[in-house]
C-alpha positions in Angstrom: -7.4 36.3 -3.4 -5.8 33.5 -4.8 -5.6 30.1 -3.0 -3.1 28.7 -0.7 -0.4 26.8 -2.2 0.9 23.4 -0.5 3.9 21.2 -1.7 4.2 17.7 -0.5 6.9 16.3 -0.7 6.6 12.5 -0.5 7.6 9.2 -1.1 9.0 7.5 -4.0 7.6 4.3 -2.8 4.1 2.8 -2.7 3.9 1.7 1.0 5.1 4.9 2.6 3.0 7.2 0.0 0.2 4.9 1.4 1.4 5.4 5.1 1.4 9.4 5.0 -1.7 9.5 3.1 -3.7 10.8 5.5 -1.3 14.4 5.3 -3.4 15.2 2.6 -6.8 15.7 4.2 -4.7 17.2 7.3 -3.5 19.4 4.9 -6.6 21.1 4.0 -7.8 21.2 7.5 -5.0 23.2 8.1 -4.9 25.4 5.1 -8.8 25.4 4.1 -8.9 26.0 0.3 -5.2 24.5 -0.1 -3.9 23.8 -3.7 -1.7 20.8 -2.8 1.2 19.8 -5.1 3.1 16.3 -4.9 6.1 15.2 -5.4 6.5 12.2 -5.3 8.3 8.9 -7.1 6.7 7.1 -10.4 5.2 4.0 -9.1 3.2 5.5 -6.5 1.9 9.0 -8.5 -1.2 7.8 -9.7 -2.4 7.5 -6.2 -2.6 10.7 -5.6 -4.9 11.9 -8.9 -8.1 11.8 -7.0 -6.9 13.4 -4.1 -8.8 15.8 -2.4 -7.1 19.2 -3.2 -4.3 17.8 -5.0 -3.6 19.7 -8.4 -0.4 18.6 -9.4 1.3 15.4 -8.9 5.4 16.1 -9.7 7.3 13.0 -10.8 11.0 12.2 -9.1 13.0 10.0 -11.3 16.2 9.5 -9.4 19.3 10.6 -11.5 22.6 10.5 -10.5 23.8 13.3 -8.2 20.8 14.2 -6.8 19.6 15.4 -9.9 16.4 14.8 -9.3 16.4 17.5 -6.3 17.8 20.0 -9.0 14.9 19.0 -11.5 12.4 19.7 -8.3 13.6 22.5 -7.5 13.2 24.3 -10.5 9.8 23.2 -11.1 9.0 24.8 -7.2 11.3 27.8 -6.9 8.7 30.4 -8.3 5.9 29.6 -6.0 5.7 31.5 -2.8 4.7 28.4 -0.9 2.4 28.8 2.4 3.2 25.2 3.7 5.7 22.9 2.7 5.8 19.4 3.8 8.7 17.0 3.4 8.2 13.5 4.6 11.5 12.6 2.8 13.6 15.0 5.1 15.3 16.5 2.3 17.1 20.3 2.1 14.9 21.3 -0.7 12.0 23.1 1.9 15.0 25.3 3.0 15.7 26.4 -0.5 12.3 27.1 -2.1 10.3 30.5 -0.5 8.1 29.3 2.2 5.9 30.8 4.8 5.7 28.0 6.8 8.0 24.2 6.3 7.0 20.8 7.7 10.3 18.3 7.4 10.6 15.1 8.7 13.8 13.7 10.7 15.3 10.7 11.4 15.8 11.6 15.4 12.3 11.7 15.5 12.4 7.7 15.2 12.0 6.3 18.3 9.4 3.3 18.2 6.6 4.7 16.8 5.1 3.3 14.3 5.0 5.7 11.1 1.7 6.4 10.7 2.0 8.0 14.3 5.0 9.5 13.7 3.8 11.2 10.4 0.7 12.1 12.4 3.1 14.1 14.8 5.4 15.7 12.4 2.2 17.4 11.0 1.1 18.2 15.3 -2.6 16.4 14.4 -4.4 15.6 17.4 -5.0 11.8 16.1 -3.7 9.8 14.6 -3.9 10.5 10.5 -5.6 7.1 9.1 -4.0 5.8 5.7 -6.5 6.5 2.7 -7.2 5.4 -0.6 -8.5 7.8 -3.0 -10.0 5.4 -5.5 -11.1 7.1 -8.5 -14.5 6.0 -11.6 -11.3 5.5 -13.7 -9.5 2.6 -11.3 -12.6 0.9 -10.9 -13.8 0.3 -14.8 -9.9 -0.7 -14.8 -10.1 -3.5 -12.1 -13.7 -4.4 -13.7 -12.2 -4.4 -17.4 -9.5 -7.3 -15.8 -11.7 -8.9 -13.3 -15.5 -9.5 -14.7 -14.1 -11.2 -18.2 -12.4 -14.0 -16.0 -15.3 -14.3 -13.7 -17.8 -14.5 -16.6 -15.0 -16.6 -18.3 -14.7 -19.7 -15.8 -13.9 -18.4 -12.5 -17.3 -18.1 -11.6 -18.7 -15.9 -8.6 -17.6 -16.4 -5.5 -15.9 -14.3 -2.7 -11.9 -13.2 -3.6 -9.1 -13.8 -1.7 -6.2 -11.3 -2.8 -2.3 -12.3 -3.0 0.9 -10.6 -2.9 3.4 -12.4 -3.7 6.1 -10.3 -3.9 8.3 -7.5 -2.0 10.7 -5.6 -3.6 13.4 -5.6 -1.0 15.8 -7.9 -0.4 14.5 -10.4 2.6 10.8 -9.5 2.5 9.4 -12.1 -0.4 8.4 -15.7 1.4 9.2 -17.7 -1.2 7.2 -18.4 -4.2 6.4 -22.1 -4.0 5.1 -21.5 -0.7 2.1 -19.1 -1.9 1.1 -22.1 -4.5 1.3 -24.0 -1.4 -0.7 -21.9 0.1 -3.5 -21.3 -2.2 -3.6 -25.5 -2.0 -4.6 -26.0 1.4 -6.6 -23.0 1.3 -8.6 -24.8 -1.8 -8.8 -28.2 0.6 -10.2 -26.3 3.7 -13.6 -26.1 3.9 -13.9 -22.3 5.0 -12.6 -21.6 1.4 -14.9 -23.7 -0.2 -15.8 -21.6 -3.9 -13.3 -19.0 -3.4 -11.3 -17.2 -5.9 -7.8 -16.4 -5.3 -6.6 -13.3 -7.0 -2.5 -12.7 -7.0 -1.8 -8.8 -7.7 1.0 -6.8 -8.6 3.3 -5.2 -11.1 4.4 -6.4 -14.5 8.0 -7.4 -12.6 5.7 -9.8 -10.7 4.9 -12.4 -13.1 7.8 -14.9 -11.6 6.4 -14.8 -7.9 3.1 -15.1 -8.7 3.1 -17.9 -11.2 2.9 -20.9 -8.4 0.0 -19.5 -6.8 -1.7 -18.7 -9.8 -0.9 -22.5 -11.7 -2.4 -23.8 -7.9 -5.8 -21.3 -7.9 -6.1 -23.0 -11.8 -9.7 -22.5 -12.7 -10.4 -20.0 -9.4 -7.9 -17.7 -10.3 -8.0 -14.3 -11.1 -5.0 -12.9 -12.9 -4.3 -9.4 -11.6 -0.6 -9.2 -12.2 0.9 -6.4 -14.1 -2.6 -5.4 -15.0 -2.8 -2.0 -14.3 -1.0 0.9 -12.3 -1.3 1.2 -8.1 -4.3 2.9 -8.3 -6.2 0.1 -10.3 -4.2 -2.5 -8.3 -6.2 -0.6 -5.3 -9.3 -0.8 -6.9 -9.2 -5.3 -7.3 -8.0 -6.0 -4.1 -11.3 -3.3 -2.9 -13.5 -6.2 -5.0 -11.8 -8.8 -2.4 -13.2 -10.0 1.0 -9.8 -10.6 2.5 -5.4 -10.2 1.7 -3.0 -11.8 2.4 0.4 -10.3 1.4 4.5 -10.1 1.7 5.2 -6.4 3.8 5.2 -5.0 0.9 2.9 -1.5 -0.7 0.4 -3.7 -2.0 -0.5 -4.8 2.1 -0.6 -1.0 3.4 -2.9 -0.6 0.3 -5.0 -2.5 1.3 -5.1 -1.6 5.0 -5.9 1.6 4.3 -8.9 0.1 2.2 -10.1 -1.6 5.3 -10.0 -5.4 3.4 -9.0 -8.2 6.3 -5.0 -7.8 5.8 -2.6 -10.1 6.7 0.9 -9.1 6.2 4.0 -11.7 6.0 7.6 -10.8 7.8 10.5 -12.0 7.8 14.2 -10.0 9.2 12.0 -6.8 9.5 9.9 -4.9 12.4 6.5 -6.2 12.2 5.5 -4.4 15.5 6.5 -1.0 13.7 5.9 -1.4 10.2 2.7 -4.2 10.0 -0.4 -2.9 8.4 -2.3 -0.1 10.1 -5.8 -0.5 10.5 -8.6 -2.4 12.6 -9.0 -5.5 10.6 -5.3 -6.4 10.4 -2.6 -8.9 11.6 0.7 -10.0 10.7 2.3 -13.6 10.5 5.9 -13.4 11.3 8.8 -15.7 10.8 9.6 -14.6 14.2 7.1 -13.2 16.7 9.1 -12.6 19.3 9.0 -8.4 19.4 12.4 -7.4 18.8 14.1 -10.6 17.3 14.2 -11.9 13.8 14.6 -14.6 11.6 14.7 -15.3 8.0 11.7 -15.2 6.4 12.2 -18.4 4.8 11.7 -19.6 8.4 7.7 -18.9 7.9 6.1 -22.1 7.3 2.9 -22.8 5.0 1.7 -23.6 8.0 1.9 -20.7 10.1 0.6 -18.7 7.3 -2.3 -21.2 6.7 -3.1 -21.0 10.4 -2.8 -17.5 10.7 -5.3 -16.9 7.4 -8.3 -19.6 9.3 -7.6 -16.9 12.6 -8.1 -13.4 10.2 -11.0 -15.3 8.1 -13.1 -16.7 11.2 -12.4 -12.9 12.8 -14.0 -11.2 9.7 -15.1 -12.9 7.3 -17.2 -15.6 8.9 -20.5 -13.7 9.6 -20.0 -11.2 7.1 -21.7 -11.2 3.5 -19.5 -11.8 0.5 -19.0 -8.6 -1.0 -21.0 -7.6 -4.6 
């Protein structure tokens, strides 16, 4: 008998790839012996080539007209699916042969937070935890970067890893204010011999630079260094995040690093960082009203990094 066939259908972005992550082990609970097919967008499809059960990641460019649905579709039509599951809400699960079809909809949206939401779409009896399936490959990759510039001058110490950027409108805190950042963190005590490692894509370089030219001989340069799955793999070699709402701070969530995630004009109560060793600074922490996140002082940020350090950090040992 041949195996079960399963087609997930997720995101094109990193942070809810990351978010739904946990379908995929749900998946095989479900349909023991599953042969799981993604689809999914560029950025985030190396993520999913250590899945467990995954055989086949499918890439979505978008093309005008929906042509990307037509490209999917014709790469799926042939299978006689057992269970199709569409995160994305889309009609293609309606138009592909299917015993059995999962889809997300909007109406379901009603306060819950994603992760919860996702885990109720798929009827789990729990909530389905973020995971990151890290992989021998992404971890000689984030050695390859990181070691060099330890042996190289940054020296040993623990890591402190940055994200500087978000790439929607109204989530980046300004730039100058992570090189502010990283210098009171150098000044205060706590931080005395740590490293501060920005991460991100090769788009990131502008965002990054203050907080880099701040860190000077403690920094580790991890921007545009290697795809998501790498990216994972450095900020797993850090003790604690810090991060715009943003992929990289539901990556590293999921990894169960000390996350702090920065908002702005967004819902930090719905979309913050899932996980027991995270917390979120917003320009506005009043639940349900918003401000700019340009409101968000070093400050606040500083302060709220002390709070998630002297929570974890404090009596823990540095990582190897």
């Amino acid at each position: 008998m041949s195996a079960p066939q399963v087609l997930f259908v997720t995101s094109n972005r990193i942070g809810d790839c990351v978010i739904s992550s946990g379908v995929i082990r749900e998946i095989s609970r479900q349909v023991p012996g599953a042969q799981i097919t993604v689809a999914c967008g560029r950025p985030p499809a190396p993520f999913f080539r250590n899945a467990p059960g995954v055989v086949r990641t499918l890439v979505l460019d978008k093309k005008k007209r929906a042509g990307h649905w037509v490209d999917l579709w014709k790469q799926v039509r042939s299978t006689r699916w057992d269970l199709v599951v569409d995160i994305r809400g889309s009609a293609l699960a309606y138009l592909i042969p299917a015993k059995r079809r999962v889809v997300y909809n909007r109406s379901w949206e009603t306060g819950l937070r994603k992760v919860e939401m996702v885990s109720r779409l798929m009827g789990a009896p729990t909530p389905l935890d973020p995971e990151i399936f890290l992989d021998d490959q992404a971890r000689a990759e984030a050695a390859a970067v990181i070691d060099p510039q330890l042996a190289g001058g940054a020296g040993p110490g623990r890591i402190i890893a940055l994200a500087p950027i978000a790439h929607q409108p109204g989530k980046s805190w300004p730039a100058d204010r992570w090189g502010a950042l990283v210098e009171k963190l150098k000044a205060e005590p706590r931080f005395d011999g740590w490293r501060f490692m920005p991460v991100g894509g090769p788009g990131d370089r502008p965002p990054a630079t203050p907080a880099l030219e701040a860190a000077g001989a403690r920094a580790i340069d991890f921007v545009g260094k290697g795809d998501i799955l790498a990216s994972a793999a450095a900020i797993d070699r850090a003790d604690l995040f810090v991060g715009n709402d943003s992929g990289l701070m539901h990556v590293s969530a999921a990894l169960g690093r000390p996350t702090l995630g920065l908002f702005g004009p967004t819902e930090w109560w719905l979309y913050g960082p899932w996980g027991p060793k995270t917390r979120t600074a917003a320009s506005n922490e009043t639940r349900g009203e918003f401000a700019p996140i340009e409101a968000l002082s070093v400050d606040h940020v500083f302060e709220a990094v002390l709070a998630l350090h002297d929570a974890y950090i404090a009596e823990t040992p540095a990582k190897p």
